[in-house]
Structure formats: C-alpha cells, structure tokens
N, C-alpha and C positions, 0 to 999 in steps of 0.2 A: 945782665938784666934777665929776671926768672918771668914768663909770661906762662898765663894762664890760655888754653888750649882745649880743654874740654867743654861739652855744654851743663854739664854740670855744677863746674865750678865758675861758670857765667852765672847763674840760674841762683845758686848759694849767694853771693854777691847782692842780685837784684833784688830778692826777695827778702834779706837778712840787715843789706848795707842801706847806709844815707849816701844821700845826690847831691849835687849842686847843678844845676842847668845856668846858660847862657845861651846866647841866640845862634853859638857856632858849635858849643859840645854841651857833652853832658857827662860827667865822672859819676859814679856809685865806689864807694870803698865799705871793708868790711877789715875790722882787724884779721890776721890771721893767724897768730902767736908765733911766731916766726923771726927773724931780725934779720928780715928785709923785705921789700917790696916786692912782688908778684902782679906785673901786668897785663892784661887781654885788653884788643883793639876792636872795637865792631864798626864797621861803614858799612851802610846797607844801599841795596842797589837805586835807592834816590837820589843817592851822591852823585853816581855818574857808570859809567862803563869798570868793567874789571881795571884796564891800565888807569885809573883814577883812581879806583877806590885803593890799590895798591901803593900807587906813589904815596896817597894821601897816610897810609899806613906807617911807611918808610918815613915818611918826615916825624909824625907825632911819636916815633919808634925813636928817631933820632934826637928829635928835641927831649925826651925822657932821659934817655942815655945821655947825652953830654952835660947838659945842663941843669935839668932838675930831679934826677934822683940823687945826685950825690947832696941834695941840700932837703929833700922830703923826709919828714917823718917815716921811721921805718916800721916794718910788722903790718903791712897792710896788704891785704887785694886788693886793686884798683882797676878799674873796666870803663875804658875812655872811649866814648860814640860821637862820630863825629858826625853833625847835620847837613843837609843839603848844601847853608851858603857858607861849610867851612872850604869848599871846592873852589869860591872866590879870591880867598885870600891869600898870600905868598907867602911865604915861608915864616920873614919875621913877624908879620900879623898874625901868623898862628902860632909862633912860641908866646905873644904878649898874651894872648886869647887863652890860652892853655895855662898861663902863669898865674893868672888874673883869678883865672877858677879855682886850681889849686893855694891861692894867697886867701880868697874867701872862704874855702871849704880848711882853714886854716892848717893846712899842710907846712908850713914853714918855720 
C-alpha cells in the first residue's frame, strides 16, 4: 500500500477531488493515472490525544490493506479523515463505516 505523505499532495486531492462524508469519515479521491491506489490518513487533534489519533490510524491503515484495496477501484488518490465519533467505534464498526462510504462513493 503507496500512501500519500506530503502536503501537497493532500492539498491536490482536496481541492481537485470529490467527497463523500458520513457522520464518522470523510474520503476525497482524485484520479492519479497510476494503477494503483495511493493513500493519506488525516485525524486531527479532536479525535483525541496522539496514542488515539495513531491507533486510529493503524486500524483504517489496516482495514485498507487487508480488506479493501485489493477489491477498490485502482488509479486513485484517496485521503480518509476520520471525525471525532470515529474514536467511539471498535474495530469492526469502522471497517462497515469505511465500507459503507467507499460502497456509495462507488469504489467497488
């Protein structure tokens, strides 16, 4: 999995790509002409303390990797933010939460 890392290529995304929002994230994609996906993660410090906003990271890192990149649509930027009450959730409510968005931003 290639993740996006600079603010730049945050910035290209937000301002270039389409959204889908729900009440726990919010994805922006942008093609990239590429053949494959390129991800960046943002949780801001609403979420919670640093060891928060990291686990939180590592999971939606994880649920990407195992499970839904190998079945997404490929050639995209994608830049997944995740909101204050994604901090509520447990693990499998945020892979259905995460599935959900990507199933209506017709990624599948």
């Amino acid at each position: 999995m290639e993740t996006l890392k600079k603010n730049n290529q945050f910035q290209r995304v937000y301002s270039q790509g389409a959204t889908k929002v729900n009440s726990y994230l919010v994805i922006y994609w942008l093609e990239n002409n590429r053949q494959i996906n390129r991800y960046g993660f943002s949780v801001s410090k609403k979420v919670g303390k640093a060891v928060v906003r990291n686990k939180i990271k590592r999971q939606l890192k994880e649920i990407i990797r195992r499970w839904l990149d190998p079945c997404l649509k490929q050639g995209f930027d994608i830049v997944i933010i995740a909101r204050p009450y994604l901090r509520d959730l447990d693990f499998a409510r945020m892979k259905k939460k995460l599935t959900e968005l990507f199933r209506e931003a017709d990624f599948f």
